[in-house]
C-alpha positions in Angstrom: 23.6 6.5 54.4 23.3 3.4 55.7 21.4 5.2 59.4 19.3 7.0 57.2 18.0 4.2 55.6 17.1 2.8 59.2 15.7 5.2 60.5 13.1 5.8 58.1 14.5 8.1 55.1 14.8 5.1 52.9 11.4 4.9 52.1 10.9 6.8 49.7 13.5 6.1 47.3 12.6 2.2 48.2 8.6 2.4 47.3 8.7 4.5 44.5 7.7 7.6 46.1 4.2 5.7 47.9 3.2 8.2 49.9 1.3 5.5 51.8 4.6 4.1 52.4 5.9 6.9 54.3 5.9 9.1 57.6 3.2 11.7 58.3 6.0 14.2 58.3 8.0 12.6 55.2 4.1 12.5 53.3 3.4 16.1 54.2 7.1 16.6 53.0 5.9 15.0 49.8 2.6 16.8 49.3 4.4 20.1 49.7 7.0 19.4 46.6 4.6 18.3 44.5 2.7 21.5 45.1 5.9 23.2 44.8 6.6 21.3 41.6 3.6 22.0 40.6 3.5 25.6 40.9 6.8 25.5 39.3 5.8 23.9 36.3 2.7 26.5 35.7 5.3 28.8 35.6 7.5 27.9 33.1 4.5 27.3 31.2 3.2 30.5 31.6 6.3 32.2 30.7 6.9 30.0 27.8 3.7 31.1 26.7 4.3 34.7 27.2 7.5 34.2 25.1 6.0 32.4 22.5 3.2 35.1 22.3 5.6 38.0 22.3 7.9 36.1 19.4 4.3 35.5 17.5 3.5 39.6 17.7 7.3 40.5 16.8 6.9 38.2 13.6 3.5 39.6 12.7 4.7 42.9 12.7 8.0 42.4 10.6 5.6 40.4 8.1 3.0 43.8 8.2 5.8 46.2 7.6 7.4 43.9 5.3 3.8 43.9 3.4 3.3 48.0 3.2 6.8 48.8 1.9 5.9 46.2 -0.7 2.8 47.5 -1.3 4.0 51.1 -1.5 6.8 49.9 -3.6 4.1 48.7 -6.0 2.2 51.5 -5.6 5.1 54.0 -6.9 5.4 51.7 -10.2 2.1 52.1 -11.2 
């Protein structure tokens, strides 16, 4: 650990991620996990979204064929 920290790899656990603190190589590093992150993070949001939307139209049509047996229920009474 401690030859890592010498020869440079330190850095960014020392500056708080500063990417004008670091390398070329170690703030290209950088750049592409954030864009990895990034695209990550888009994701998860998507598919949350896509769940959420899909749990949304499941609901909706429970509560609409919840609604027409009740209304042919009614229906049959009168």
């Amino acid at each position: 650990m401690a030859a890592a920290m010498q020869n440079g790899m330190g850095n960014m656990m020392n500056d708080d991620m500063n990417p004008q603190h670091m390398t070329p190589q170690q703030q290209q590093q950088f750049l592409q996990q954030q864009a990895t992150n990034n695209a990550l993070t888009n994701q998860v949001k998507i598919q949350g979204q896509a769940i959420y939307n899909k749990q949304i139209a499941n609901l909706a049509a429970q509560w609409g064929s919840a609604a027409k047996n009740q209304i042919q229920v009614m229906q049959q009474q009168h």
